[in-house]
CHARMM internal coordinates of N, CA and C (Angstrom, degrees):
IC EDIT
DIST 1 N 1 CA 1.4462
DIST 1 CA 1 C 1.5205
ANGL 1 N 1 CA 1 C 109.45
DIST 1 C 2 N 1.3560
ANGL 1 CA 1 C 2 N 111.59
DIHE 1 N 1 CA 1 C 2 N 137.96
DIST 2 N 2 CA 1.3862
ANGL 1 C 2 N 2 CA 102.56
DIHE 1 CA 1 C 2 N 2 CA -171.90
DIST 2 CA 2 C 1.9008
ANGL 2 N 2 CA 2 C 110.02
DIHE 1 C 2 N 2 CA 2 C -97.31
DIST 2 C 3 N 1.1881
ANGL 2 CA 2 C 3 N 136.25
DIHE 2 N 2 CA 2 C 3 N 179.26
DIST 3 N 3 CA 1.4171
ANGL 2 C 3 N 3 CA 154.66
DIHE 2 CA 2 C 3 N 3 CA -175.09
DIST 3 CA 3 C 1.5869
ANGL 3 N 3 CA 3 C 117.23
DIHE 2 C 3 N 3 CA 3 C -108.96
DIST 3 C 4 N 1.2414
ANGL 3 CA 3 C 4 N 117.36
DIHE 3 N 3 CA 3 C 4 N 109.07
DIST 4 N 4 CA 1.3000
ANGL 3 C 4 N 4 CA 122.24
DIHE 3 CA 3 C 4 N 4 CA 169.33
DIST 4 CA 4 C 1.7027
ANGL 4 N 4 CA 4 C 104.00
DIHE 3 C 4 N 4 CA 4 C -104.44
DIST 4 C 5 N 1.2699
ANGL 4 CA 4 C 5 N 115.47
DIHE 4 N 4 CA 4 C 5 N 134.25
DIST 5 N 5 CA 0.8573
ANGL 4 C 5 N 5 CA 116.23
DIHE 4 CA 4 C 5 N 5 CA 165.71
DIST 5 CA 5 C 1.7080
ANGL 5 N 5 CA 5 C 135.52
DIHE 4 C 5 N 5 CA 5 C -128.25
DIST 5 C 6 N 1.2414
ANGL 5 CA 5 C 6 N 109.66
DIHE 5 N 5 CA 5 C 6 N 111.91
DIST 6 N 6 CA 1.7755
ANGL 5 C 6 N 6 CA 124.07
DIHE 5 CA 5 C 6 N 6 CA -167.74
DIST 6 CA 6 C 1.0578
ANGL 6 N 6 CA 6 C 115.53
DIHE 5 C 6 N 6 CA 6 C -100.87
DIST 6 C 7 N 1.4711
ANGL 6 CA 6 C 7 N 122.43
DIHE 6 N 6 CA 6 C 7 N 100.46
DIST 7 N 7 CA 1.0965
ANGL 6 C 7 N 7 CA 133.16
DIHE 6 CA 6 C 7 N 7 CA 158.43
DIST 7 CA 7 C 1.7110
ANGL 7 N 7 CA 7 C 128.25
DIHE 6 C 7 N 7 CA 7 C -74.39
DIST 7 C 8 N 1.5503
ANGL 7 CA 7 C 8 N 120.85
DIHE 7 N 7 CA 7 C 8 N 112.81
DIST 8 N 8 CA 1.1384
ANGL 7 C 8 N 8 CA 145.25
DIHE 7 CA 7 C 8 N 8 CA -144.58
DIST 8 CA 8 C 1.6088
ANGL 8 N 8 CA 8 C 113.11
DIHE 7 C 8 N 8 CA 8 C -121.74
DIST 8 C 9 N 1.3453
ANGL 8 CA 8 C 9 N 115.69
DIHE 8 N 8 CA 8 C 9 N 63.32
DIST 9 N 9 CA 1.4977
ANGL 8 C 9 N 9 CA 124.14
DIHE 8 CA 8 C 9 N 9 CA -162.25
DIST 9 CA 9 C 1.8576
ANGL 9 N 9 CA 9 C 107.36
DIHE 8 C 9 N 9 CA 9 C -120.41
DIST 9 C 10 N 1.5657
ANGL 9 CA 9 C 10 N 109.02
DIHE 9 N 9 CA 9 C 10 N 163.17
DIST 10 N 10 CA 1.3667
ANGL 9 C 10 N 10 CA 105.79
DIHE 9 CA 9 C 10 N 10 CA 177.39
DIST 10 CA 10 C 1.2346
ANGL 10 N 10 CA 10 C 108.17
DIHE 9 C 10 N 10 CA 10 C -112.66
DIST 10 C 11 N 1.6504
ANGL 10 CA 10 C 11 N 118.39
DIHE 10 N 10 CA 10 C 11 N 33.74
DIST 11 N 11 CA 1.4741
ANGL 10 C 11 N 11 CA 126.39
DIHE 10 CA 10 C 11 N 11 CA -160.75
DIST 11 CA 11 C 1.5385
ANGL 11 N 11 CA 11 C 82.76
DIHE 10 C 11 N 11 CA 11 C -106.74
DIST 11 C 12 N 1.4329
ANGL 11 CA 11 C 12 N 120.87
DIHE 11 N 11 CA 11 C 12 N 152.23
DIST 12 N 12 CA 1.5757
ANGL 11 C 12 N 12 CA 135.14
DIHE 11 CA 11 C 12 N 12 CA 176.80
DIST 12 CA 12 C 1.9867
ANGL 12 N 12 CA 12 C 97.84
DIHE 11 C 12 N 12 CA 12 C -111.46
DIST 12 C 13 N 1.2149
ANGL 12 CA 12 C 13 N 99.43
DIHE 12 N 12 CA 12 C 13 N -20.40
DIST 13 N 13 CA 1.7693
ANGL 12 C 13 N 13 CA 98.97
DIHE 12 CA 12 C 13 N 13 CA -164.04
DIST 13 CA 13 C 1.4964
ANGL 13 N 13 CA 13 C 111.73
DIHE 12 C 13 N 13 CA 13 C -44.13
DIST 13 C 14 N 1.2422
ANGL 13 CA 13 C 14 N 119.65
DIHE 13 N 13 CA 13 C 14 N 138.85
DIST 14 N 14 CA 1.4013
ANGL 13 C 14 N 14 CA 139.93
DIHE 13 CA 13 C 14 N 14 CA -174.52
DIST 14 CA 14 C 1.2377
ANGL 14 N 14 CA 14 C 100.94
DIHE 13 C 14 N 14 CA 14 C -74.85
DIST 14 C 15 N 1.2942
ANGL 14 CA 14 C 15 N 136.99
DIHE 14 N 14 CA 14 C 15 N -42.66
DIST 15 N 15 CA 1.5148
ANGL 14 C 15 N 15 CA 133.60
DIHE 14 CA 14 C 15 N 15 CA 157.87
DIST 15 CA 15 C 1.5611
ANGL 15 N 15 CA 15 C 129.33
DIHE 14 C 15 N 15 CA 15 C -57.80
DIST 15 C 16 N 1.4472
ANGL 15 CA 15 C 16 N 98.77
DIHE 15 N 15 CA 15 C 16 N -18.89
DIST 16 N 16 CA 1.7960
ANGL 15 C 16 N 16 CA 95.91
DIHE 15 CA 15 C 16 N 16 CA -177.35
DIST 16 CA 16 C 1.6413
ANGL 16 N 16 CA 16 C 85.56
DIHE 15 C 16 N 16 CA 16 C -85.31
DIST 16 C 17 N 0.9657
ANGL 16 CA 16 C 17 N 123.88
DIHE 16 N 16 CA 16 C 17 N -41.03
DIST 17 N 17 CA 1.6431
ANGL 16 C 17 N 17 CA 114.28
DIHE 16 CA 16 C 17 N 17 CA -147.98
DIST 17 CA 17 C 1.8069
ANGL 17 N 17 CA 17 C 97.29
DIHE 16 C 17 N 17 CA 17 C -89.91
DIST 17 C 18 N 1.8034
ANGL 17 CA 17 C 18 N 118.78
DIHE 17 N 17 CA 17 C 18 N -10.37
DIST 18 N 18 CA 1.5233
ANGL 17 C 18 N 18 CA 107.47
DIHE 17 CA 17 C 18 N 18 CA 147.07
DIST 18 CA 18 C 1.3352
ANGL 18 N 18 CA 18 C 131.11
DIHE 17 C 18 N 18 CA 18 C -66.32
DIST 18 C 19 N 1.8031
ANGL 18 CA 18 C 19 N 108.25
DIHE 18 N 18 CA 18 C 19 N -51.46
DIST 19 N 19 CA 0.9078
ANGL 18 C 19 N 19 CA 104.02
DIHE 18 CA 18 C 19 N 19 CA 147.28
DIST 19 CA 19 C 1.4156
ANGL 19 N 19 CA 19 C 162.42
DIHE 18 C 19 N 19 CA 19 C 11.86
DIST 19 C 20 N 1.4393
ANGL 19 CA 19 C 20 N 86.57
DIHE 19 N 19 CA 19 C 20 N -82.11
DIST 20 N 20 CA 1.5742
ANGL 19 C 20 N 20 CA 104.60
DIHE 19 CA 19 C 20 N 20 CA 172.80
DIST 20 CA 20 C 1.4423
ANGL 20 N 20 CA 20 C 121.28
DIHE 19 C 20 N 20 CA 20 C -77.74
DIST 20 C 21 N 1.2272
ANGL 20 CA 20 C 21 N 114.82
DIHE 20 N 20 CA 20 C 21 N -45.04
DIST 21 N 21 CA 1.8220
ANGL 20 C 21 N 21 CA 122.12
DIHE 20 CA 20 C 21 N 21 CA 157.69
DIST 21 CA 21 C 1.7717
ANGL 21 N 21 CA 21 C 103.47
DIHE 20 C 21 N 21 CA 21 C -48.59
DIST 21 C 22 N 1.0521
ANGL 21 CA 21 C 22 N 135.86
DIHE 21 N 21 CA 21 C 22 N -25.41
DIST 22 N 22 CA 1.2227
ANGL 21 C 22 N 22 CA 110.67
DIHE 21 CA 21 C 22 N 22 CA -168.54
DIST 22 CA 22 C 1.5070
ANGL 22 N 22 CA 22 C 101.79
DIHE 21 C 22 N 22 CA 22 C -103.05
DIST 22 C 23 N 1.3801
ANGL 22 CA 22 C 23 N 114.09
DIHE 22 N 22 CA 22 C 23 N -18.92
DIST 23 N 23 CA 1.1981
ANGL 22 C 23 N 23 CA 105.96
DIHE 22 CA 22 C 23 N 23 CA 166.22
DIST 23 CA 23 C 2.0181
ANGL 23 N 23 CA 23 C 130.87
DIHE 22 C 23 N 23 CA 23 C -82.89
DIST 23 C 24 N 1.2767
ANGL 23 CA 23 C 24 N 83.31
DIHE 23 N 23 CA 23 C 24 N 20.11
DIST 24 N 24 CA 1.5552
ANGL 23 C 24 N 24 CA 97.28
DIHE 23 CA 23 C 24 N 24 CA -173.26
DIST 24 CA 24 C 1.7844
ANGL 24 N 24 CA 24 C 114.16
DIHE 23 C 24 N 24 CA 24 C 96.98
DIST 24 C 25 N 1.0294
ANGL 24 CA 24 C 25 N 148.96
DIHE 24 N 24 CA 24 C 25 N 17.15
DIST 25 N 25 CA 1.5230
ANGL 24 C 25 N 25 CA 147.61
DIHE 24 CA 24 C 25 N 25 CA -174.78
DIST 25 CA 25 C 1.4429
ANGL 25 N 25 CA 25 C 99.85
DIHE 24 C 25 N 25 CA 25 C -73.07
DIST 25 C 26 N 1.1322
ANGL 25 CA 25 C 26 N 107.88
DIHE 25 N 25 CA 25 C 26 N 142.51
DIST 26 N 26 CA 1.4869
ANGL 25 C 26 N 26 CA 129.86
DIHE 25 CA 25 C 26 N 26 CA 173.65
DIST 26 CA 26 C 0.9685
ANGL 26 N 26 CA 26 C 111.76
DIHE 25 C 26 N 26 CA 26 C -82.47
DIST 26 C 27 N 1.5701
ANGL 26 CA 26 C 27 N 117.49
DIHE 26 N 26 CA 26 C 27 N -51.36
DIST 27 N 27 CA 1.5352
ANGL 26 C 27 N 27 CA 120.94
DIHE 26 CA 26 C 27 N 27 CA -170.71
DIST 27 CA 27 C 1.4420
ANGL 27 N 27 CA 27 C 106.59
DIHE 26 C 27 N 27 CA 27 C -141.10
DIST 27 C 28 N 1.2127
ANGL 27 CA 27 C 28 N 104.51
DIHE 27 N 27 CA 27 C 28 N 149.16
DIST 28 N 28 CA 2.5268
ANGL 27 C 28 N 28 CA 105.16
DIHE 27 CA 27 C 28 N 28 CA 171.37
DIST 28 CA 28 C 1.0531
ANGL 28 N 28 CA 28 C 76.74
DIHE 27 C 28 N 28 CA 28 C -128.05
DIST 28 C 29 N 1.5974
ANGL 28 CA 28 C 29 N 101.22
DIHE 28 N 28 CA 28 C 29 N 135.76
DIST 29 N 29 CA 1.4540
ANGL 28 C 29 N 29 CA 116.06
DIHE 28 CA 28 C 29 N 29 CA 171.16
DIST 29 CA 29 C 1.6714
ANGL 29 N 29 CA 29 C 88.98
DIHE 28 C 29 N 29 CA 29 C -148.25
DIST 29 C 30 N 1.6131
ANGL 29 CA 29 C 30 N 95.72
DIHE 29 N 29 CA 29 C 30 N 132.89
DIST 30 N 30 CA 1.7472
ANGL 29 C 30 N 30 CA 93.86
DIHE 29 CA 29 C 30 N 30 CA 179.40
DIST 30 CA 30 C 1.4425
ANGL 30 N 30 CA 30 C 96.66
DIHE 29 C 30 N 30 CA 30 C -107.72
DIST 30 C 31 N 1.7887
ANGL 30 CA 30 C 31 N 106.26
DIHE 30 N 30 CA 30 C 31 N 160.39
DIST 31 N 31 CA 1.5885
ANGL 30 C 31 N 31 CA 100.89
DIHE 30 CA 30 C 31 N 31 CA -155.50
DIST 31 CA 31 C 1.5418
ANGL 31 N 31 CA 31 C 94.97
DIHE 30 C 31 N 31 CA 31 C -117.93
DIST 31 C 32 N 1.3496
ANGL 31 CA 31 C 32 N 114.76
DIHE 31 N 31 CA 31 C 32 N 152.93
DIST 32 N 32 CA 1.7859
ANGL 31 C 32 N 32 CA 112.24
DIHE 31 CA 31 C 32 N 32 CA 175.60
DIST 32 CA 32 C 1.5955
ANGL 32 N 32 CA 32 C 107.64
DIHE 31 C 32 N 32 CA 32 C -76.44
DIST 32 C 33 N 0.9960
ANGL 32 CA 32 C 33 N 93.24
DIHE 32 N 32 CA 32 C 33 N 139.04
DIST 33 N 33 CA 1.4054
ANGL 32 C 33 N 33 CA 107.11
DIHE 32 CA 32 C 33 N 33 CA 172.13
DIST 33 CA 33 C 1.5990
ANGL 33 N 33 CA 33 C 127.38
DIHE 32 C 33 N 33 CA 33 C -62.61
DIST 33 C 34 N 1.3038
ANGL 33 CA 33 C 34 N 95.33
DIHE 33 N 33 CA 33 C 34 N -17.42
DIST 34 N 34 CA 1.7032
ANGL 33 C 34 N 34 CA 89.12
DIHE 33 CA 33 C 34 N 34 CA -175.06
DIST 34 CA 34 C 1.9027
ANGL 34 N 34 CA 34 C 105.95
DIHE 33 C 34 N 34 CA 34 C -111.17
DIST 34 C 35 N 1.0705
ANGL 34 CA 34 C 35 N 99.49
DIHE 34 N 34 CA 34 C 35 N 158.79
DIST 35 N 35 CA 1.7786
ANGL 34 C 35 N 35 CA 93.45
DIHE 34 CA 34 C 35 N 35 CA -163.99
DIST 35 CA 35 C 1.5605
ANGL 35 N 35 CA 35 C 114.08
DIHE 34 C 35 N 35 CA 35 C -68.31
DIST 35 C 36 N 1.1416
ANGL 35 CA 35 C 36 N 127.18
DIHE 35 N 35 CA 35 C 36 N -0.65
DIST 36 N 36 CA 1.4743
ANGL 35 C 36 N 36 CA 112.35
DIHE 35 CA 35 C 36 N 36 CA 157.78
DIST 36 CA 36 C 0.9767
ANGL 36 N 36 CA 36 C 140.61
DIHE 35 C 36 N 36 CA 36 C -114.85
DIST 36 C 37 N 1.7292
ANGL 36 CA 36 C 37 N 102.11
DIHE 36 N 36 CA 36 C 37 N 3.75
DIST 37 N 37 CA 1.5298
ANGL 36 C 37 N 37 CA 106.51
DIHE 36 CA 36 C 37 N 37 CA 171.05
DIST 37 CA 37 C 1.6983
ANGL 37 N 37 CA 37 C 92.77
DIHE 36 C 37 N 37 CA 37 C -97.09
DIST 37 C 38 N 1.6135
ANGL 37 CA 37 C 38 N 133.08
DIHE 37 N 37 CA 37 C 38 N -4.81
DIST 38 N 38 CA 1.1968
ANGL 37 C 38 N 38 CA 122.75
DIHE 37 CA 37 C 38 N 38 CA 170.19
DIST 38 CA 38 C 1.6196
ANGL 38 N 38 CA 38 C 119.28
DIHE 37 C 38 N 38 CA 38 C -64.41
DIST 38 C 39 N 1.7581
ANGL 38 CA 38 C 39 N 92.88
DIHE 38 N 38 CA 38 C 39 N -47.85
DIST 39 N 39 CA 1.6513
ANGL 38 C 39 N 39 CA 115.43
DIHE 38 CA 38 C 39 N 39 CA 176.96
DIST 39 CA 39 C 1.6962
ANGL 39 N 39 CA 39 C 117.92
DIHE 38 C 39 N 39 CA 39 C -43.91
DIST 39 C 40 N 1.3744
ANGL 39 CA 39 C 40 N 96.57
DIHE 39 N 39 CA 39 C 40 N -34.98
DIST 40 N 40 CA 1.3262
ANGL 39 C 40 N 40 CA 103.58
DIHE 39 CA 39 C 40 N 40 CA -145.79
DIST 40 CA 40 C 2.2221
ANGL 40 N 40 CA 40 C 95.37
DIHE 39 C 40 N 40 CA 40 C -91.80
DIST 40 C 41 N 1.5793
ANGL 40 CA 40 C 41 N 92.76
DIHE 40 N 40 CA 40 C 41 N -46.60
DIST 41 N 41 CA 1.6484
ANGL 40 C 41 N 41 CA 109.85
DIHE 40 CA 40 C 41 N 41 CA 147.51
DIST 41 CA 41 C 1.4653
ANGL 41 N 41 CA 41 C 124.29
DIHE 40 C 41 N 41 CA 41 C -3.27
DIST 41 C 42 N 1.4140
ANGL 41 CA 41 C 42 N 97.50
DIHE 41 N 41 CA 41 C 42 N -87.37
DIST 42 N 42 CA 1.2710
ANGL 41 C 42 N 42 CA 142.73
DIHE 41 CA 41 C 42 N 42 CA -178.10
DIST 42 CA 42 C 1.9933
ANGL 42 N 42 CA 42 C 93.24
DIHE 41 C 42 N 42 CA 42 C -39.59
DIST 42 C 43 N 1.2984
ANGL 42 CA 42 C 43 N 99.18
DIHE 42 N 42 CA 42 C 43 N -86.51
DIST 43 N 43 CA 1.2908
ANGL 42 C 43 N 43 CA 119.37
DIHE 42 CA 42 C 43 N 43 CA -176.24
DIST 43 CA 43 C 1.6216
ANGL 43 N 43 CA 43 C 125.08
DIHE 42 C 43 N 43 CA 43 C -45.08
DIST 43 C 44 N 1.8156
ANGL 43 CA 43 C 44 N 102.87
DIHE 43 N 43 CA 43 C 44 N -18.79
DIST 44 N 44 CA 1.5647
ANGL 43 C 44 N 44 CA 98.24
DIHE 43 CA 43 C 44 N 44 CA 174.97
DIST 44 CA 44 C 1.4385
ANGL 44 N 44 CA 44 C 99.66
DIHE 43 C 44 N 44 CA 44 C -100.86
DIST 44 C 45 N 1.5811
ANGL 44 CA 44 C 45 N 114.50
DIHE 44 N 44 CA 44 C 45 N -4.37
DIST 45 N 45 CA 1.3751
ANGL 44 C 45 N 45 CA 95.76
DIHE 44 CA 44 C 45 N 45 CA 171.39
DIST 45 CA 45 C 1.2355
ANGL 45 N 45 CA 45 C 122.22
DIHE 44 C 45 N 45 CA 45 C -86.86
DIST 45 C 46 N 0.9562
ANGL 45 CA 45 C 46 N 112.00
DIHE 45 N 45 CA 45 C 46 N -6.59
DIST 46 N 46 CA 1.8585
ANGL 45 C 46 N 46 CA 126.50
DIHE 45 CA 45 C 46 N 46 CA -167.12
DIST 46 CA 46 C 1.6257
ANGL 46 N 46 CA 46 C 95.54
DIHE 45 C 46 N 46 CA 46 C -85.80
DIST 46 C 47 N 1.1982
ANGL 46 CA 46 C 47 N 123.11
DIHE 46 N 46 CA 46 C 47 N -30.28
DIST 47 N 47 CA 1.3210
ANGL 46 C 47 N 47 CA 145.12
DIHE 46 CA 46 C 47 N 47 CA 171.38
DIST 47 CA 47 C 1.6219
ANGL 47 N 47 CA 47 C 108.81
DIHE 46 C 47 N 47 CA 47 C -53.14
DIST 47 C 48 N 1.1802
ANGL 47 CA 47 C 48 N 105.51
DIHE 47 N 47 CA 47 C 48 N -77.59
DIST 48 N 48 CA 1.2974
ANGL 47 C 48 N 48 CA 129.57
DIHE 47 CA 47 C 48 N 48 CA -158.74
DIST 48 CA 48 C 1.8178
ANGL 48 N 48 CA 48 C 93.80
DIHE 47 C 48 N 48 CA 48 C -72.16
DIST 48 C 49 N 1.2072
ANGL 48 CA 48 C 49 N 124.18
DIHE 48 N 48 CA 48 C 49 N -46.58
DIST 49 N 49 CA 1.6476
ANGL 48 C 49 N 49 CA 123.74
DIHE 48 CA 48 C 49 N 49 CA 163.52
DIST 49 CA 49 C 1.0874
ANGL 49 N 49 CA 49 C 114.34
DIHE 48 C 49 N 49 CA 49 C -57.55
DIST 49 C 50 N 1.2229
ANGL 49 CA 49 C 50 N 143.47
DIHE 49 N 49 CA 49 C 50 N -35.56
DIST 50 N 50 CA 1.4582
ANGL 49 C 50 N 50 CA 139.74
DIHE 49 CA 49 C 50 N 50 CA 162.24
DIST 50 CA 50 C 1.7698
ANGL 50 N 50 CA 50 C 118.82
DIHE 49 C 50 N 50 CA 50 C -75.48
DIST 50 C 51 N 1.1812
ANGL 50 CA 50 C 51 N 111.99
DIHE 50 N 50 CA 50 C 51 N -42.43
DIST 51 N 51 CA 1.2834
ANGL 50 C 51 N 51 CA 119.07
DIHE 50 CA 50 C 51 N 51 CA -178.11
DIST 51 CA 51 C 1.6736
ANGL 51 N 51 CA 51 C 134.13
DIHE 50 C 51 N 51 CA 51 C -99.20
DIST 51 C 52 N 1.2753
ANGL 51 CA 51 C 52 N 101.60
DIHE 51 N 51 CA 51 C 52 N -14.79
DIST 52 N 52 CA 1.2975
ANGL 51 C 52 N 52 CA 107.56
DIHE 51 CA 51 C 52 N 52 CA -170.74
DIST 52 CA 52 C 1.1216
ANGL 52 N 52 CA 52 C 112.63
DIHE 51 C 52 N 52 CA 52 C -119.46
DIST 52 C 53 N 1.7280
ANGL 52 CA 52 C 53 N 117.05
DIHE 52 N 52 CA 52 C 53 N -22.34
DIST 53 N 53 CA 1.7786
ANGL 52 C 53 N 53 CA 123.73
DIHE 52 CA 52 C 53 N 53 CA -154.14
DIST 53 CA 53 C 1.8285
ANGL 53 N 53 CA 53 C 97.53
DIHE 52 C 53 N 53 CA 53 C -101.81
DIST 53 C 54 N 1.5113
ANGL 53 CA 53 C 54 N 89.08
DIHE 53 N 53 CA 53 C 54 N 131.89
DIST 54 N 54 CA 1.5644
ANGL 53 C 54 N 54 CA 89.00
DIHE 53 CA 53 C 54 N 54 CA 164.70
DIST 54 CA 54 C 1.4545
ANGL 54 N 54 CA 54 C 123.50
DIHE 53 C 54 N 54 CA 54 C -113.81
DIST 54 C 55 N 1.0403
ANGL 54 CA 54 C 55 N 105.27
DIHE 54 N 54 CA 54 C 55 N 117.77
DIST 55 N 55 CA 1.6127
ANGL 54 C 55 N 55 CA 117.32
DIHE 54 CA 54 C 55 N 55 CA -162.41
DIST 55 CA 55 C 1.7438
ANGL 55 N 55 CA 55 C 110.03
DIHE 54 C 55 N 55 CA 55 C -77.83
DIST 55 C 56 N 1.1893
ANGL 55 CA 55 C 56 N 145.04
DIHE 55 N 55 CA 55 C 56 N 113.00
DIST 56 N 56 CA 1.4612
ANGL 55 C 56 N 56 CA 129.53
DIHE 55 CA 55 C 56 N 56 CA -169.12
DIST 56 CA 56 C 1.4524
ANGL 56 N 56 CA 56 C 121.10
DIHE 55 C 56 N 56 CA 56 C -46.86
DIST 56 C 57 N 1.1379
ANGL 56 CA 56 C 57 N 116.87
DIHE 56 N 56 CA 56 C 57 N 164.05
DIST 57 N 57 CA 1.5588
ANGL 56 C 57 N 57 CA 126.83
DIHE 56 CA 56 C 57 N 57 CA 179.24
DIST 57 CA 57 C 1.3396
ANGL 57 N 57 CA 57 C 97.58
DIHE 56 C 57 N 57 CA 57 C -83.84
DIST 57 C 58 N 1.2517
ANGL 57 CA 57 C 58 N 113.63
DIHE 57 N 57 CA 57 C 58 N 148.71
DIST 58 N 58 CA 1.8198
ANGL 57 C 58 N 58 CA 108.67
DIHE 57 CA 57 C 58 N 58 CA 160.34
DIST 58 CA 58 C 1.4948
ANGL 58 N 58 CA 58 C 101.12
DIHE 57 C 58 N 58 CA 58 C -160.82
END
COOR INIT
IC SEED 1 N 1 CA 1 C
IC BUILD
């Protein structure tokens, strides 16, 4: 089984989001702070990981 990994932060820094690519991250996604633009967040990513992402063959 393979590893996706989503990083889910309210940090904008240009270093976290190198960072995180160099440490292997799949995705930086910064999150809204207020609870329904978090909710709503949340839910298009769950979307977009099921529906949109193509994960490689191996």
């Amino acid at each position: 089984m393979n590893s996706c990994v989503v990083v889910m932060t309210s940090s904008k820094e240009e270093q976290d989001i190198v960072t995180s690519c160099q440490l292997g991250v799949n995705s930086f996604v910064v999150k809204p702070v207020e609870f329904n633009g978090f909710a709503k967040a949340v839910s298009e990513l769950g979307l977009y990981w099921v529906l949109v992402n193509q994960p490689p063959v191996i």
